[in-house]
C-alpha positions in Angstrom: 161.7 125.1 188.9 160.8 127.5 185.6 160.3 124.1 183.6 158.0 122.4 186.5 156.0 125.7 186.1 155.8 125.8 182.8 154.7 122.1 182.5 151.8 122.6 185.2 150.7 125.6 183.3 150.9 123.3 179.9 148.8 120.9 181.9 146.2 123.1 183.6 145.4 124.4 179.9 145.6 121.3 177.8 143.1 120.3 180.7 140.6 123.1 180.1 140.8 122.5 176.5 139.5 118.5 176.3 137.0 119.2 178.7 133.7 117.1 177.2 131.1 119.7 178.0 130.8 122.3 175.3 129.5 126.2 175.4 129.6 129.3 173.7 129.0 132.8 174.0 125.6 132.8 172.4 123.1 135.8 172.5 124.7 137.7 174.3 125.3 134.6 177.5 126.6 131.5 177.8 125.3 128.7 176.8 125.7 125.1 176.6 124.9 122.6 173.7 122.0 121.0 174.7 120.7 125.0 175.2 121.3 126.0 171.8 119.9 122.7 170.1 116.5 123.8 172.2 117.0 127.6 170.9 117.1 126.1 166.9 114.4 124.1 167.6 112.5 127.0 169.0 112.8 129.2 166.4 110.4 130.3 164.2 111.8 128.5 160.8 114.8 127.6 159.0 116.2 131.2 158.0 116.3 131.9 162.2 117.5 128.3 162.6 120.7 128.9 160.6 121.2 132.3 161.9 121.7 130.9 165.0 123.9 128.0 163.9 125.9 130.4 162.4 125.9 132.8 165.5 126.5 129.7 167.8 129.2 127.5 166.2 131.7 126.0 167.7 133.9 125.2 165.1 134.1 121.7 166.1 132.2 118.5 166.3 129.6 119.6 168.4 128.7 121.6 165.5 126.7 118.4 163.9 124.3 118.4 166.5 124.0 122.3 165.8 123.6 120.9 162.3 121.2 118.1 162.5 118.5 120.4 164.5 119.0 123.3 161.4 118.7 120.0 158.9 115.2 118.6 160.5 114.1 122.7 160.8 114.6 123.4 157.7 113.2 120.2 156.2 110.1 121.1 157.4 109.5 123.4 154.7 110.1 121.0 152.2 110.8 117.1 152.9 107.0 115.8 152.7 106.6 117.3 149.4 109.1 116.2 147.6 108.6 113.3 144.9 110.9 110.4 144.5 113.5 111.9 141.9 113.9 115.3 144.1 114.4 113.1 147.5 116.7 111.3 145.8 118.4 114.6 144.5 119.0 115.6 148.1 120.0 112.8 149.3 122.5 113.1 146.9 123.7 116.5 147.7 123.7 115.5 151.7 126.0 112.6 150.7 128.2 114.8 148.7 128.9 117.1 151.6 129.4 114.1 154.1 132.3 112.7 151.3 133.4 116.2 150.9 135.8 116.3 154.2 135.8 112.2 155.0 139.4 112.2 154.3 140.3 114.9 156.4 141.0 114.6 160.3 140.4 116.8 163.2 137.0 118.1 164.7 137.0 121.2 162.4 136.1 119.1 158.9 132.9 117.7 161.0 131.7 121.3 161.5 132.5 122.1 158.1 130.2 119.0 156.7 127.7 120.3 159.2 127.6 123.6 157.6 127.2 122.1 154.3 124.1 119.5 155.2 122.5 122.5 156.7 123.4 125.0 153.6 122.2 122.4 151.5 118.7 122.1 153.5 118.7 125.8 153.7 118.5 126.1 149.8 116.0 124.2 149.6 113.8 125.2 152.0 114.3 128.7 150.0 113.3 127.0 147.6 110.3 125.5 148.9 108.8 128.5 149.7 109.2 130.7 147.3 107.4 128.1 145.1 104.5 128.1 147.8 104.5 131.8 147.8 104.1 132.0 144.4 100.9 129.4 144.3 99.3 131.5 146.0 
């Protein structure tokens, strides 16, 4: 009887914990993926974008979606004036953070890639304007 309770409580958790739909306790309520991909696209620039990435992770694959909105925030800043040489640059710096954890299994290693592509687009939209704020 103990072991037929123990298994259904095994069950009822390992249940809860592959369910597909993914939230977190994010300023201060729950929310769902979807709703935090609209927050980071609503902010007001990359620096906010990130802060709520960080704020918002999961620590788990839905992280790259997290991610991706931060990347194309962020890129904002800086994509369309970059020359050849510098787009190839990041590029290259993406790729090294996708080969960084490629080798490694579980959901964990594709939030940590996420969190690199998005440090890496972070920098340089730093970058990016600091050199416009110094033009001016």
């Amino acid at each position: 009887m103990l072991l037929r309770s123990c298994l259904a409580g095994l069950f009822v958790v390992m249940s809860a914990a592959t369910s597909p739909a993914l939230s977190a306790v994010c300023m201060a309520k729950s929310m769902m993926l979807d709703e935090i991909v609209a927050a980071i696209d609503a902010t007001k620039g990359c620096a906010p974008a990130m802060k709520l990435f960080t704020d918002c992770a999961f620590g788990a694959s839905g992280d790259v979606q997290l991610g991706e909105a931060v990347e194309k925030k962020c890129e904002a800043d800086f994509l369309s004036g970059l020359k050849g040489a510098q787009k190839k640059a990041y590029a290259s710096q993406l790729g090294r953070c996708d080969r960084k954890y490629r080798n490694e299994s579980g959901t964990m290693y594709r939030s940590f890639t996420a969190f690199c592509r998005a440090e890496v687009s972070q920098r340089y939209s730093q970058k990016a304007l600091k050199a416009g704020a110094k033009a001016r």
